[in-house]
N, C-alpha and C positions, 0 to 999 in steps of 0.2 A: 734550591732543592730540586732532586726531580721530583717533577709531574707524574704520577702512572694512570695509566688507562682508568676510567670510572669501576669502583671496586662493586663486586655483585651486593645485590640486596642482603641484607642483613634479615633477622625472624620477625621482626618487628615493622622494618619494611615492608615485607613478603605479607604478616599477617594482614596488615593496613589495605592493602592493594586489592587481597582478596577480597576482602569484605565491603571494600569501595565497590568492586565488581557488582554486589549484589544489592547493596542500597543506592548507590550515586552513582554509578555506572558513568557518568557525562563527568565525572570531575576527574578518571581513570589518567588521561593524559596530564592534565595540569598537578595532580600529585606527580608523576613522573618526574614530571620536570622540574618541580620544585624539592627535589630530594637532594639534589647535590648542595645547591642553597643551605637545606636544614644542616647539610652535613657538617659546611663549613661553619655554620653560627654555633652550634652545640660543640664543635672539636674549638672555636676560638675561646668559649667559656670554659669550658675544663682548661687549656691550655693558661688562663687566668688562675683557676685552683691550685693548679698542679704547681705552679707559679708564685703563687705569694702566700698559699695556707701554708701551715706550718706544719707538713708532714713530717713526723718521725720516719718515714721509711728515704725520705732523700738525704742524701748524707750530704751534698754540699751543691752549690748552683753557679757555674761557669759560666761568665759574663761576655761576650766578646763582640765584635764593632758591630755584627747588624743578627746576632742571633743566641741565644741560651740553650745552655745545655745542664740538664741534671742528671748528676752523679749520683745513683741508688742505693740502698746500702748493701748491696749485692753485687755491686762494679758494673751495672747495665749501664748504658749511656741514654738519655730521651731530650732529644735534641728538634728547637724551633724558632721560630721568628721572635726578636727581642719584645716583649709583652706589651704592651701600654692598659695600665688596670684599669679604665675609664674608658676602653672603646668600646663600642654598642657595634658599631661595621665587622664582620665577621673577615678579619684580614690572616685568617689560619688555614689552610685548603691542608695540611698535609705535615704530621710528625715525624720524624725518625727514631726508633728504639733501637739501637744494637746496627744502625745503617737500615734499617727496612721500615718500609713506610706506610704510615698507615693514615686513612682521612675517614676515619669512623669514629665515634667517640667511644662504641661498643666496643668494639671489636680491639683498641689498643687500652682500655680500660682491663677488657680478656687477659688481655698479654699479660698487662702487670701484675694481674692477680692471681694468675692461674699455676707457674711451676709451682712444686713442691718446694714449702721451705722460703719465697718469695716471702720477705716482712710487710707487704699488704696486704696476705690473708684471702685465701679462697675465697672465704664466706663473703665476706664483705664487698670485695671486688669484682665478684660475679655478680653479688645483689644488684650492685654501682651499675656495673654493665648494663645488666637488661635494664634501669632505668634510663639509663640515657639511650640506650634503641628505641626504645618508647618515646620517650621524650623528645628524637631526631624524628620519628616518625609521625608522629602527633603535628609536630612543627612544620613541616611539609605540607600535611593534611589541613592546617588553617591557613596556609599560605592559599595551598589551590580553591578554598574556598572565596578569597575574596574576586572584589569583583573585575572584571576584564579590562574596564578601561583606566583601573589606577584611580586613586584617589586624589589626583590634583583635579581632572577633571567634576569633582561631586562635590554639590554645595557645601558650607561648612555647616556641620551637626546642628541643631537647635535646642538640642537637650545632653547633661550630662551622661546620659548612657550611653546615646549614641558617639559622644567621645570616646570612653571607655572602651566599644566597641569596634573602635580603630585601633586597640593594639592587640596587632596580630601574635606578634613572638614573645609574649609573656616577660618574665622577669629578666631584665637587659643584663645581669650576667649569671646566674645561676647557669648550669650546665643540665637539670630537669626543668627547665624554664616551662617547656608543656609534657612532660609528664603527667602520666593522665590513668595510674595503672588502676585496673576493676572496670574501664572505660568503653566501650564498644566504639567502633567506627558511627556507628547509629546513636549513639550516644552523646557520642561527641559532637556532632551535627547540629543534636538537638537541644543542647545543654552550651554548648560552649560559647562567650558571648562576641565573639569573634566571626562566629557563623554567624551574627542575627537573627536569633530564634526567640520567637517567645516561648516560655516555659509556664506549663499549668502546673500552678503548684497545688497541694494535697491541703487537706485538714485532718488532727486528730484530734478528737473531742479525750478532755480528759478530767476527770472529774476534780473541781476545784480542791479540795482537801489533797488530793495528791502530786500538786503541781508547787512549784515556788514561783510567785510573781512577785516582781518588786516594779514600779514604777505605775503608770496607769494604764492597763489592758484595755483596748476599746471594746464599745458592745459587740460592735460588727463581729467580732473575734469570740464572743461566748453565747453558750447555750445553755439557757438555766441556771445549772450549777455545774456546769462544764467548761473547760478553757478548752479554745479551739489554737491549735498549735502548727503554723503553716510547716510545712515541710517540704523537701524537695523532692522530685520526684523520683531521682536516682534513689533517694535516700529510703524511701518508702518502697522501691522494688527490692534493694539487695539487704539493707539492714533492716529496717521494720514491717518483717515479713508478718510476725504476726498480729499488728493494728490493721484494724480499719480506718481507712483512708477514705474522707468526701473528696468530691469536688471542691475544690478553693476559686485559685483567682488567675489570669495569664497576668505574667510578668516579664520583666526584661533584665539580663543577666548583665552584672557588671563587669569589671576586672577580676572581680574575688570569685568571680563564677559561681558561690555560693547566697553572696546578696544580691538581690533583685530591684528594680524598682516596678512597682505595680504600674498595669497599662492605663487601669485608672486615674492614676495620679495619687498622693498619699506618702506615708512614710515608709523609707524602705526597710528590708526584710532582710533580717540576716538569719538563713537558716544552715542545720549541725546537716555538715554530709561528711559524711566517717572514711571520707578517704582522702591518699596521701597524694597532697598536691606539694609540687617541689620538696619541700620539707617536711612538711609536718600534714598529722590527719589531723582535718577541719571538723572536727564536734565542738560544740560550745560546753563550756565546763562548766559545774556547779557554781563554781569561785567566781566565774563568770557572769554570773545571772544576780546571783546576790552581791557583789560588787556593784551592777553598774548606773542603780541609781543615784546612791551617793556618791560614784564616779562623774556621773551627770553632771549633777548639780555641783558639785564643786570646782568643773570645770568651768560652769556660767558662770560663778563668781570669780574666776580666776580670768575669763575672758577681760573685766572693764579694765584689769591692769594694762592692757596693751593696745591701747588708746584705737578701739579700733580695726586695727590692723589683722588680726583672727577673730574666727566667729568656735565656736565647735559644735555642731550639729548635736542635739541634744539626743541622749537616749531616750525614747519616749516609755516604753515598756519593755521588759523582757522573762521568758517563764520557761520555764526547763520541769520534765518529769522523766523517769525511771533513767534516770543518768543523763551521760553527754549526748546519746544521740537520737534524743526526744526534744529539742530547745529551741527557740527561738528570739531575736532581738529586733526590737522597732526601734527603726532613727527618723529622726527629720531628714527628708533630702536636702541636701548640697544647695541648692536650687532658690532654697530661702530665704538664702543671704544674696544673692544676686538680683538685680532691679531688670527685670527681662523687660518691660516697657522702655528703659533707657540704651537696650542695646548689649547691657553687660551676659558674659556670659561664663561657665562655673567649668573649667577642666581641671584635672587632676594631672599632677608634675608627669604620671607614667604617663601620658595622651600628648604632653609636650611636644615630642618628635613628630605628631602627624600633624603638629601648626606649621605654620611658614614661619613664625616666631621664632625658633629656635636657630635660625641661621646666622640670627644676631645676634654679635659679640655684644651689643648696649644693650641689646634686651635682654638678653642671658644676664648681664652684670647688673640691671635693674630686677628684674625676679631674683636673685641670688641676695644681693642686698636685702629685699623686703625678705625674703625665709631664713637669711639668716640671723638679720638684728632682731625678728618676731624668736626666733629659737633659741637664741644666745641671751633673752630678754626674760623666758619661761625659765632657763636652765639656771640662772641666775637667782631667780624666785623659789624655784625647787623642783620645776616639773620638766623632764626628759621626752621631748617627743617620739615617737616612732616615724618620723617624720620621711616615707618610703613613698613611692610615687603613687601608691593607693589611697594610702591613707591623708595625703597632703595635697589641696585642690586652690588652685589660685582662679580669683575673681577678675575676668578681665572688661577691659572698657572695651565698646564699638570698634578703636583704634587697634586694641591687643595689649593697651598697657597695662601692666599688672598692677590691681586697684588693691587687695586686702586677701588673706588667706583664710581657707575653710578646713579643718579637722574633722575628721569623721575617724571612730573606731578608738575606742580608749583602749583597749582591752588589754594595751601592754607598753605602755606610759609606763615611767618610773618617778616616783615623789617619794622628794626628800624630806622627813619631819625637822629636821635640823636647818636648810637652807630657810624652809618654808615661816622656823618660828624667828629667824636671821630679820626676817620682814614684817614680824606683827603679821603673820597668816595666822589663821586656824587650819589645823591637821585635820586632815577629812577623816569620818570613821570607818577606816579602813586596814587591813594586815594582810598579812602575804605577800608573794610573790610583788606588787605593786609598789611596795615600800624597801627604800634602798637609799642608803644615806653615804652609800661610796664613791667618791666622785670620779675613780673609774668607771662604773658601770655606766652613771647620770651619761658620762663625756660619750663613751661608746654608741650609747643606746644613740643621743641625737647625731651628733658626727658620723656614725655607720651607716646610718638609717638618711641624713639629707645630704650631708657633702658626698660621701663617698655613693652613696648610692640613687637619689631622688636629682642631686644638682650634677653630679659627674656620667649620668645617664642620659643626661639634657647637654652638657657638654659634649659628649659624644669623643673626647679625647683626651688630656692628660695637659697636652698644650692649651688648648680651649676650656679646660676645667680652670688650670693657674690666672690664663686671662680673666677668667669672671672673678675669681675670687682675687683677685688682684688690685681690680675694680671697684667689688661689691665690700670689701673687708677696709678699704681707706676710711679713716675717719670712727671707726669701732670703736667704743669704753674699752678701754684696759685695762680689762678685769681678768685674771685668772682662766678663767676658761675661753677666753680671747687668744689669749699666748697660747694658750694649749694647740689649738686652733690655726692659729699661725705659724705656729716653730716645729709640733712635733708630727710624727706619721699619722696615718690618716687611719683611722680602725676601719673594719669590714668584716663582718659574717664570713666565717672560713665553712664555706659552703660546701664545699668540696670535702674539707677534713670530718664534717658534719654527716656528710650521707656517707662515708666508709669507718666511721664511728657510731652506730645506731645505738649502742649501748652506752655512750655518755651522754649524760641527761642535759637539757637544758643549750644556751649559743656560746661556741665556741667561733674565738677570734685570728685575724689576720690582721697584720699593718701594711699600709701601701703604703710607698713614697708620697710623699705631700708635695703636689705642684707649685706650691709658692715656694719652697724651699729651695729648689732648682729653675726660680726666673733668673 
């Protein structure tokens, strides 16, 4: 394809830049230069979307020896390098529409939505748009944030957060991987856990009768007859303008940017920030709060089935008032299940890429095995993990071998009452959204969420994905959801088809080619 000259700043660019001018002024250059980078990362993940979601607006996909082209249902051409759905490397510099090229993710998102009459909709495809300028933009901006001389040089982390805060480009293919809209450049600085920032978080005292707690609230957290409710501080400038806010605590921001771990030490803090990060706006729901005790605790007793091998980070308390974005959740950290006196040490699947571990096809094939015989072992029993690189944290020895898995965040698990009474389980008491006895949903939720996305993110290829699971999948029960796993396509979050459909509720899917299928 041609190359064309570096395309001018985008609004999002432009706005980024200025406002760097006036809070970081010293970081001016290293966003500069880190712009072309985000361009490519954010135009290689749409190029993923645009690619395997199941857009009603393309009418057929044109396969040919080193490149793909989509045929629109308007006779446009959008023509690019042959896909690999599993690459994290940004190997997309530049699209064709119609023969003219574009390396923005904004800016050709524009295109496709903007004539008159185009079946992807103004509305929707401008909204898409300025998210992903934002999103390119934002991504740049944590890039020039880190530090100068690279991270091979810097010891390795000692604590889970500061794992965490080694990934820099967010969700390894979403196309708003850092989308960040309501966000300020000063904001993002101060907030984003990528930057290494502590964050003071806020209290709101709120009078016990009108609060919901389920689990055990510590003292440290009440006043009298008052539940003290941390919040973040974003959340407390733009949405709860009108509480008063104390003083709380400094914290240290995870992957989820929204939970913390305290500089104290303690359980961490998952607090509601009412904005939309890649997907979805992050307020914790009612269903949520009153859920997640017996969520909790059903998971402890679900742990001794798996000899072992997973722990789940217990919810210790959680308490929600005047809706979602009043709430809060305490977990156990990660950190518990690890022997730090022996050496071991606690990272999450998404932190993967910044080990020297992952370069290895036997250690990729050894962690792939342990998440997936622990996952294929739960799904069996009834319980569907969300099993994504946040939520999914493997215990490593001194060596790097992967010892035993840690779960954190129930909050959208799927249990089955039907597999679960298959076993002599008791059904937790619980309804809603959580309970789901269809074993498409069970297969997608875990399969989306760790092959296709927590272990094909760690493979880093398509080729490298087939090898581990190649590897890791010999010697498997052959059970039903084993075959599934082995023979058929691989599901994934149609992420893409997701943010240009805001009005259909709830996750819509995508099938990838399955790497084993084509060893």
């Amino acid at each position: 394809m041609h190359v064309p000259d570096s395309p001018p700043a985008s609004p999002a660019e432009e706005g980024v830049a200025a406002e760097l001018d006036g809070v970081r002024p010293s970081l001016a250059g290293a966003y500069a230069g880190a712009l072309p980078g985000a361009r490519a990362a954010v135009l290689t993940r749409l190029w993923r979307g645009l690619a395997f979601d199941p857009l009603p607006w393309v009418a057929r996909r044109e396969r040919g020896a080193d490149s793909l082209v989509l045929v629109l249902a308007g006779g446009a051409r959008l023509e690019g390098p042959l896909p690999d759905p599993y690459a994290t490397g940004p190997y997309v510099s530049e699209l064709l529409l119609d023969g003219k090229p574009y390396r923005q993710a904004a800016r050709l998102m524009a295109a496709l939505g903007g004539p008159p009459g185009d079946p992807l909709g103004a509305v929707s495809g401008a909204g898409f748009a300025a998210e992903l300028d934002g999103s390119t933009a934002s991504l740049a901006l944590s890039r020039a944030g880190q530090p100068g001389s690279g991270r091979a040089s810097q010891p390795p982390p000692a604590t889970t957060w500061e794992w965490e805060q080694r990934v820099v480009d967010g969700h390894p293919y979403h196309p708003n991987c850092r989308s960040r809209p309501g966000f300020s450049v000063a904001e993002q600085l101060a907030y984003g856990p990528e930057h290494r920032p502590l964050v003071e978080l806020g209290l709101v005292a709120v009078r016990a009768e009108e609060c919901l707690v389920t689990g055990e609230w510590p003292d440290h957290l009440r006043d009298g007859g008052r539940i003290l409710v941390p919040v973040h501080p974003w959340q407390a400038e733009h949405v709860l303008k009108g509480e008063e806010v104390r003083p709380g605590f400094e914290a240290h921001p995870l992957m989820a940017l929204r939970t913390l771990a305290p500089a104290g030490g303690g359980p961490h803090v998952k607090t509601a920030l009412s904005a939309r990060l890649t997907s979805s706006v992050r307020d914790i729901s009612g269903y949520s709060v009153e859920t997640a005790a017996a969520l909790s605790d059903f998971a402890q007793a679900l742990a001794g089935r798996l000899d072992g091998r997973l722990h789940f980070t217990r919810t210790l308390g959680a308490a929600g008032a005047h809706g979602p974005d009043l709430a809060a959740v305490l977990r156990e950290p990660p950190e518990a299940f690890a022997d730090a006196a022996a050496g071991e040490s606690v990272v999450p699947l998404g932190a993967l890429a910044a080990t020297p571990y992952a370069g290895s096809a036997a250690w990729r094939a050894e962690l792939a095995r342990l998440a997936l015989g622990v996952g294929l072992r739960l799904l069996d029993l009834g319980v569907a993990l969300e099993a994504h690189g946040q939520n999914l944290l493997v215990v490593l020895s001194p060596a790097g071998a992967p010892l035993r898995l840690v779960y954190r965040d129930l909050a959208d698990v799927r249990i089955s009452p039907y597999r679960l009474a298959g076993h002599g389980l008791p059904v937790p008491p619980l309804s809603g959204r959580l309970i789901n006895d269809d074993v498409g949903v069970l297969r997608r939720k875990l399969f989306g969420s760790l092959v296709a996305g927590a272990l094909g993110s760690t493979a880093g290829s398509a080729a490298a994905l087939g090898e581990d699971l190649a590897r890791a999948t010999a010697g498997l029960a052959p059970t039903a959801d084993t075959e599934a796993l082995l023979t058929g396509p691989l599901p994934t979050k149609a992420l893409t088809l997701m943010r240009l459909s805001p009005g259909v509720p709830g996750d819509q899917w995508a099938e990838l080619p399955n790497p084993l299928a084509v060893m």
